[in-house]
C-alpha positions in Angstrom: 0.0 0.0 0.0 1.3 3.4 -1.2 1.9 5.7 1.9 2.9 9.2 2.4 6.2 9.5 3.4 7.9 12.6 4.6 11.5 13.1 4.8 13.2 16.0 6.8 16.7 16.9 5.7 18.2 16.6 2.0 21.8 15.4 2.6 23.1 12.1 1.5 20.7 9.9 3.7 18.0 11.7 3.3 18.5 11.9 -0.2 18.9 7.4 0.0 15.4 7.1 1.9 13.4 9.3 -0.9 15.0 8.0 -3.4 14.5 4.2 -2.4 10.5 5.5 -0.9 9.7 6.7 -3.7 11.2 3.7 -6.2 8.9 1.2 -4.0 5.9 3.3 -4.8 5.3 6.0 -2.0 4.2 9.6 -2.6 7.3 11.2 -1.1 7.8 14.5 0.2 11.4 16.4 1.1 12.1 19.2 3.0 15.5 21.0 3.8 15.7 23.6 5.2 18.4 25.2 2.8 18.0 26.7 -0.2 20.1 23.8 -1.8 20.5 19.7 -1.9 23.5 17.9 -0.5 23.8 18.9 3.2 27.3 19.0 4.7 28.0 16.3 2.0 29.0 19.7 -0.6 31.0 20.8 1.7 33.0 17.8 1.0 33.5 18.8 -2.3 34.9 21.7 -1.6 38.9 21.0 -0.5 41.2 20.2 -3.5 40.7 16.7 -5.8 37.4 16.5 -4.4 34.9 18.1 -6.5 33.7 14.7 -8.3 31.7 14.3 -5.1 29.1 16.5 -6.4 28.4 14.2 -9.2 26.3 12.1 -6.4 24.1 14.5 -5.5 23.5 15.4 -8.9 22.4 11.7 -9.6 20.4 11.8 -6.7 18.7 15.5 -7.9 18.0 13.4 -11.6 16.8 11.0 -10.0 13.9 12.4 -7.4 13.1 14.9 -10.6 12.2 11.7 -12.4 10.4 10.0 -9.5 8.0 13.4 -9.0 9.6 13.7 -5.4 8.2 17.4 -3.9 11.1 18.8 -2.7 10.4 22.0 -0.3 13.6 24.0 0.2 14.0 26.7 2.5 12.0 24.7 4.6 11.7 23.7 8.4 10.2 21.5 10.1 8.6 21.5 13.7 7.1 19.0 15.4 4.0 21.3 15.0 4.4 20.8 11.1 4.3 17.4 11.6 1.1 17.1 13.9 -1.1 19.2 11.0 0.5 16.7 8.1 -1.0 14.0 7.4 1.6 11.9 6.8 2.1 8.4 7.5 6.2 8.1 8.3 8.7 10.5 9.0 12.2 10.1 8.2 14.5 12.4 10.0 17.8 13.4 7.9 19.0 16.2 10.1 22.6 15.8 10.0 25.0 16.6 12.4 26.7 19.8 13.4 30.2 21.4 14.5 31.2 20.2 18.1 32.5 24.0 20.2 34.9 22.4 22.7 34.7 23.5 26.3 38.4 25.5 26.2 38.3 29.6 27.3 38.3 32.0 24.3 36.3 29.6 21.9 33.5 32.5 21.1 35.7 34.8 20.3 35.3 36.6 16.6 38.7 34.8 15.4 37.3 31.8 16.1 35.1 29.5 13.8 34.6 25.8 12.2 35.7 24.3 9.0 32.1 24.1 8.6 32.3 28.3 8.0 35.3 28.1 6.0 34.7 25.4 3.5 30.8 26.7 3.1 32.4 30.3 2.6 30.2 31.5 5.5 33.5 33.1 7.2 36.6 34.8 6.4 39.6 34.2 7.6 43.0 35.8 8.2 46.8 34.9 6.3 48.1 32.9 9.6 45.8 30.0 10.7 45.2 27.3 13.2 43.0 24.3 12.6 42.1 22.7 16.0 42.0 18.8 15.2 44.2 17.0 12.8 40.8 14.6 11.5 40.0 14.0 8.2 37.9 17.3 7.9 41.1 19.1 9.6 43.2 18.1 7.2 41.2 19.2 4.2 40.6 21.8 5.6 44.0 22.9 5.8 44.6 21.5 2.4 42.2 23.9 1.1 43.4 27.3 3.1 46.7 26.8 2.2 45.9 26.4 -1.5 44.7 29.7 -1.2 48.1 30.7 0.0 47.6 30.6 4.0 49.9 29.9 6.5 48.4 27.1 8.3 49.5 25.2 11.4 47.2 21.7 12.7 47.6 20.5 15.6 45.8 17.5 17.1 45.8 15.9 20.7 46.2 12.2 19.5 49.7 10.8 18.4 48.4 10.6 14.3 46.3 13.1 12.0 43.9 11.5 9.8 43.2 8.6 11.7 39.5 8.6 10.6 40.3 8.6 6.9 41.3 6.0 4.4 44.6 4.8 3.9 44.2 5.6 -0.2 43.2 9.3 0.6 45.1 10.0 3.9 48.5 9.6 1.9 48.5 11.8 -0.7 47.0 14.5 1.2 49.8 14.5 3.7 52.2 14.7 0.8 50.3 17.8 -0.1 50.0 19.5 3.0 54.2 18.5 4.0 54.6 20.1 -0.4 52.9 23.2 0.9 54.8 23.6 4.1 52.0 23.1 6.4 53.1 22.8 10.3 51.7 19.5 12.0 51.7 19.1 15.4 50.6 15.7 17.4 50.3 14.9 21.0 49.3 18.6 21.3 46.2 19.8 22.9 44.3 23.1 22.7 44.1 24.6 26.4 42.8 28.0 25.6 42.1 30.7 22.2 43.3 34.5 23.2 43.0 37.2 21.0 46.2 36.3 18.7 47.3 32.6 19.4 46.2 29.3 20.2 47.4 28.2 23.9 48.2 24.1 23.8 50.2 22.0 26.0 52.8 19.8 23.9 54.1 17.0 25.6 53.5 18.6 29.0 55.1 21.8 28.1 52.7 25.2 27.5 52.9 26.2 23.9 52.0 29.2 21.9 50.9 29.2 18.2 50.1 32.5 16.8 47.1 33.0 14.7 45.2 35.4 13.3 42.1 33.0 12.5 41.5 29.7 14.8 39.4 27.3 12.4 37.7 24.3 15.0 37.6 21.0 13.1 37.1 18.8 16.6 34.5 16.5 14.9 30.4 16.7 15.2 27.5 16.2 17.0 23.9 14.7 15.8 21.5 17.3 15.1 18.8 14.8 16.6 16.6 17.2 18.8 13.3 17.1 16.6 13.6 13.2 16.5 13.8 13.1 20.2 10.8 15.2 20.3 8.8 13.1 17.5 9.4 9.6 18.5 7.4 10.5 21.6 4.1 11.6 20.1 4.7 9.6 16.8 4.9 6.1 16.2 6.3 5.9 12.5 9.5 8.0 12.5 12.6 6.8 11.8 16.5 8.6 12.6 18.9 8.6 9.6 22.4 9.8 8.6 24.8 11.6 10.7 21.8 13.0 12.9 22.1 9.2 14.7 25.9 9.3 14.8 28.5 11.1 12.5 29.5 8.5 10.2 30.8 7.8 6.6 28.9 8.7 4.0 28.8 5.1 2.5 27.7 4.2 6.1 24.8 7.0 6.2 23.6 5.6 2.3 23.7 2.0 3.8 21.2 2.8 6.8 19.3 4.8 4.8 18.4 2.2 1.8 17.8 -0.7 5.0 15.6 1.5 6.4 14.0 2.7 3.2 12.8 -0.7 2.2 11.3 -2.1 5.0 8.5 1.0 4.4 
């Protein structure tokens, strides 16, 4: 039986469950709250070598076009949205967002996320530090230092880029060492002032000056209106990052298991 299916957030999973809802016969509905498709998933896209990404998301755009998907952009959705709909499942998509460690001086104005930078929300200055030497860290710095930036990483674990593939983590290294970028490991952010990063580096106090302070510390689900729905509705179902950040191939994955048991 055909059902009306609405799904709330138009990243990669969100993208899997209409597109598999809708193939199975449902009358789909998508809303994101953006003006655009992709989620954080375009950011992606954005550092150096990357920008094949994209090409998913346009198969995904083809491919709800075809299918008569209604896609509402620029969107949001409340749980009061939901109680004056009249449909059948939810599927919540909402991602995840930046994690703002606890350390003094992290609202200050030189301070933002990789999140700001790589969606060109912010601006930054010529002498950078990028708090966390992850995957998104390291692109990050990839991509700043393209543009000519002095950038210095530091990360509290012994390794940088432990959460990325072997294939990709390689090459990107190269890059970043070809382009002079300062790595720092075993060194952990104790405090942001106006002009440097404060850290302690093998148990000594270090300074590293900055003019801009990009956070790439990982993310946090964005899972408050699921919380909310799953106690006053009994078909809604949590995909994506907004369960637990996660690879994209992972977030796809859920997505389609969960897609076709509807």
């Amino acid at each position: 039986k055909s059902k009306s299916i609405l799904v709330i957030g138009g990243g990669p999973a969100g993208l899997e469950a209409a597109l598999i809802t809708a193939l199975r016969g449902h009358n789909v509905t998508l809303c994101e709250k953006t003006g655009y498709l992709g989620g954080q998933f375009r950011l992606a896209a954005v550092p150096p070598y990357k920008e094949e990404l994209m090409e998913l998301i346009k198969y995904y755009e083809t491919m709800l076009r075809k299918l008569h998907v209604k896609i509402k952009f620029n969107t949001e959705v409340t749980l009061d949205t939901i109680r004056k709909s009249t449909c059948d499942v939810v599927i919540v998509a909402t991602g995840a967002e930046p994690l703002i460690p606890d350390i003094p001086g992290v609202h200050q104005e030189n301070v933002i996320t990789a999140h700001d930078i790589l969606s060109g929300k912010s601006a930054c200055g010529d002498k950078i530090v990028i708090v966390g030497g992850g995957g998104v860290g390291l692109e990050t710095a990839d991509y700043l230092s393209e543009k000519g930036k002095d950038v210095t990483v530091i990360e509290m674990l012994g390794k940088v880029g432990l959460d990325m593939e072997r294939t990709t983590r390689w090459p990107l290294l190269k890059r970043l060492q070809a382009k002079n970028v300062k790595i720092f490991t075993n060194t952990k952010a104790i405090a942001i002032e106006r002009n440097c990063v404060v850290a302690k580096c093998d148990g000594q106090e270090k300074r590293f000056p900055a003019d801009t302070v990009v956070l790439a510390v990982g993310a946090m689900p964005r899972n408050k209106l699921y919380e909310e729905l799953k106690t006053v509705f009994k078909n809604v179902y949590a995909v994506g990052d907004c369960t637990k950040p996660q690879r994209v191939r992972h977030a796809i994955t859920a997505a389609f298991k969960i897609a076709v048991e509807i």
